[in-house]
N, CA and C of each residue as an Amber inpcrd file, in Angstrom:
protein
   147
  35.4010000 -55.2800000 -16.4390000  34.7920000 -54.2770000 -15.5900000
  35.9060000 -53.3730000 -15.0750000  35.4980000 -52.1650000 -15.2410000
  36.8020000 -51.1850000 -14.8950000  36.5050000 -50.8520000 -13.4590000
  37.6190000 -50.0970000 -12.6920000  37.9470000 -50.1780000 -11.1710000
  36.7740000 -48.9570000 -11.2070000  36.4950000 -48.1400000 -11.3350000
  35.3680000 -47.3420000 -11.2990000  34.1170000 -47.7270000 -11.2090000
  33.8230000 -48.8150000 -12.0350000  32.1440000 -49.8270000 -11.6860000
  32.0210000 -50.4300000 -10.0680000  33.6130000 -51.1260000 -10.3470000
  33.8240000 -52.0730000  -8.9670000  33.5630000 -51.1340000  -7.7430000
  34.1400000 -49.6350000  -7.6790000  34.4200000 -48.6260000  -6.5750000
  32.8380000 -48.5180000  -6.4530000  31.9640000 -48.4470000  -7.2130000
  30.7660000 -47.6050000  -7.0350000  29.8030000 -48.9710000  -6.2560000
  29.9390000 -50.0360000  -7.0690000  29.1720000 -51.1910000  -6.5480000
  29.8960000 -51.2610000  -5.0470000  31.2110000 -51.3330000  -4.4640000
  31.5320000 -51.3980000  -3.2300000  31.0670000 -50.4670000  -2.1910000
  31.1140000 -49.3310000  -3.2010000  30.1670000 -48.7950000  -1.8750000
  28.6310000 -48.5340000  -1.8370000  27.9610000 -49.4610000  -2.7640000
  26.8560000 -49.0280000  -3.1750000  25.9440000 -50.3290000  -1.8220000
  26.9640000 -51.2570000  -2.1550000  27.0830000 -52.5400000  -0.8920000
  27.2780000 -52.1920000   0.9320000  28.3170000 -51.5770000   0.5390000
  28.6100000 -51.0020000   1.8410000  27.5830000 -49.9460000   2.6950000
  27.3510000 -49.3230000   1.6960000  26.4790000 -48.7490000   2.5940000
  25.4040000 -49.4890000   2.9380000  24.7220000 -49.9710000   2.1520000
  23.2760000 -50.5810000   2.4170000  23.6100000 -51.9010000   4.0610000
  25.1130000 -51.9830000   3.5380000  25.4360000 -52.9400000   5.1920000
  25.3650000 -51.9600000   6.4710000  25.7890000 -50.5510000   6.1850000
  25.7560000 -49.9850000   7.2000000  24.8630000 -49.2960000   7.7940000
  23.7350000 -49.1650000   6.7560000  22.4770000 -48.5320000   7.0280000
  21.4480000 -49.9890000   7.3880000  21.9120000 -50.8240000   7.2130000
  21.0740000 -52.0560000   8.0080000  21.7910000 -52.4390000   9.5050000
  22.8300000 -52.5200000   9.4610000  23.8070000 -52.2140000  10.6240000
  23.3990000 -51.2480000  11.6470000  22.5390000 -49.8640000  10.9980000
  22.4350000 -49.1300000  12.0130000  20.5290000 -49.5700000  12.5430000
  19.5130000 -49.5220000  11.6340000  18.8490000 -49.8010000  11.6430000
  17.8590000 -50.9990000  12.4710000  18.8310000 -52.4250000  11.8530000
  18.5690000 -53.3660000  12.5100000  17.5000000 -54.0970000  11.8280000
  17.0990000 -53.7860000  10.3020000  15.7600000 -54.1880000  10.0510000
  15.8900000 -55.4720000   9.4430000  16.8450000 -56.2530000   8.9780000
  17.5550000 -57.1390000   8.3250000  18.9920000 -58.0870000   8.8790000
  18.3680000 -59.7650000   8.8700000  19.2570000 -60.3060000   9.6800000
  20.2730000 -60.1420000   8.5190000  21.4700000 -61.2850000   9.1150000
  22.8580000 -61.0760000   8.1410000  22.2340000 -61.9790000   6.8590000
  21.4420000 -62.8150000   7.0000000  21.1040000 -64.0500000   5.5660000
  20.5440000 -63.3110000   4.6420000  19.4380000 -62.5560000   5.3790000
  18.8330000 -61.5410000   4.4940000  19.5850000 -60.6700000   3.3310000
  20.8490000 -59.8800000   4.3210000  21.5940000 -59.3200000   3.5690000
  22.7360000 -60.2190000   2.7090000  22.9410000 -61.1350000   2.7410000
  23.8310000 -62.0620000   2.2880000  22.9770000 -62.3120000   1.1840000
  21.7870000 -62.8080000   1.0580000  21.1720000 -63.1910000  -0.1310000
  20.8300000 -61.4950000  -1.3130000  20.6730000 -60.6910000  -0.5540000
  20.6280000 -59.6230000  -1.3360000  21.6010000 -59.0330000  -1.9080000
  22.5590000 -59.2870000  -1.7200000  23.8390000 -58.8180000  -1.9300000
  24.4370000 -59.7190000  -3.2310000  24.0810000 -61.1940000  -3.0740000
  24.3100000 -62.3860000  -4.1820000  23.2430000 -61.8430000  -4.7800000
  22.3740000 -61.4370000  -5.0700000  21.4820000 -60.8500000  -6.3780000
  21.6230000 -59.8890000  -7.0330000  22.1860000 -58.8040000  -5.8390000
  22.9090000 -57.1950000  -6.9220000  23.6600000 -58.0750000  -7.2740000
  24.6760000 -58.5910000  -7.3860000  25.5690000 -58.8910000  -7.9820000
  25.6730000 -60.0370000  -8.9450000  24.8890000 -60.6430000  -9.3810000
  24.5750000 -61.3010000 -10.1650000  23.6370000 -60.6760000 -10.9430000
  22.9180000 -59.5890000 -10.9990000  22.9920000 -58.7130000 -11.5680000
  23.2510000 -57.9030000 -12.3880000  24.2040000 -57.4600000 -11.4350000
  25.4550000 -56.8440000 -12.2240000  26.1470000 -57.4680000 -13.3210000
  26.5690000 -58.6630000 -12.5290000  27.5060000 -59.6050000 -13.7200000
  26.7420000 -59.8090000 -15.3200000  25.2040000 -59.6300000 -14.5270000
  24.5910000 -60.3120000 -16.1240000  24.9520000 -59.0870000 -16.9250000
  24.4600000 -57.6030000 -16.4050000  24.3570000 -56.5840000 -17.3480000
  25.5260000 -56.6660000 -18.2100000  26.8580000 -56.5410000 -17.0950000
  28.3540000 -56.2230000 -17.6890000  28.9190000 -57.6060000 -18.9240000
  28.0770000 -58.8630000 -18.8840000  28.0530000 -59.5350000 -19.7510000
  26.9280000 -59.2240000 -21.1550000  25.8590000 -57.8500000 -20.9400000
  25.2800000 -57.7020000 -21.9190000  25.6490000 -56.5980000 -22.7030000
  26.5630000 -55.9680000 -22.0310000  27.1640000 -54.8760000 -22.7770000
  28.3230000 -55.3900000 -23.5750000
């Protein structure tokens, strides 16, 4: 995975922490488990390419 995938997924993460951060609509488990699914995810695609 090149540093360009990684940059986009970090902030693709980040934000969604900070827009729940501002929000409030989502405890931290919530986001903890959603976050282990983009990214497992991810891993599968970048293993199907």
């Amino acid at each position: 995975m090149d540093e360009q995938k990684l940059r986009k997924m970090y902030d693709e993460i980040r934000g969604a922490e900070l827009r729940n951060d501002k929000t409030g609509q989502h405890d931290d488990k919530y986001m903890v488990d959603r976050i282990m699914r983009y990214l497992l995810e991810k891993a599968k695609e970048e293993v199907n390419e």
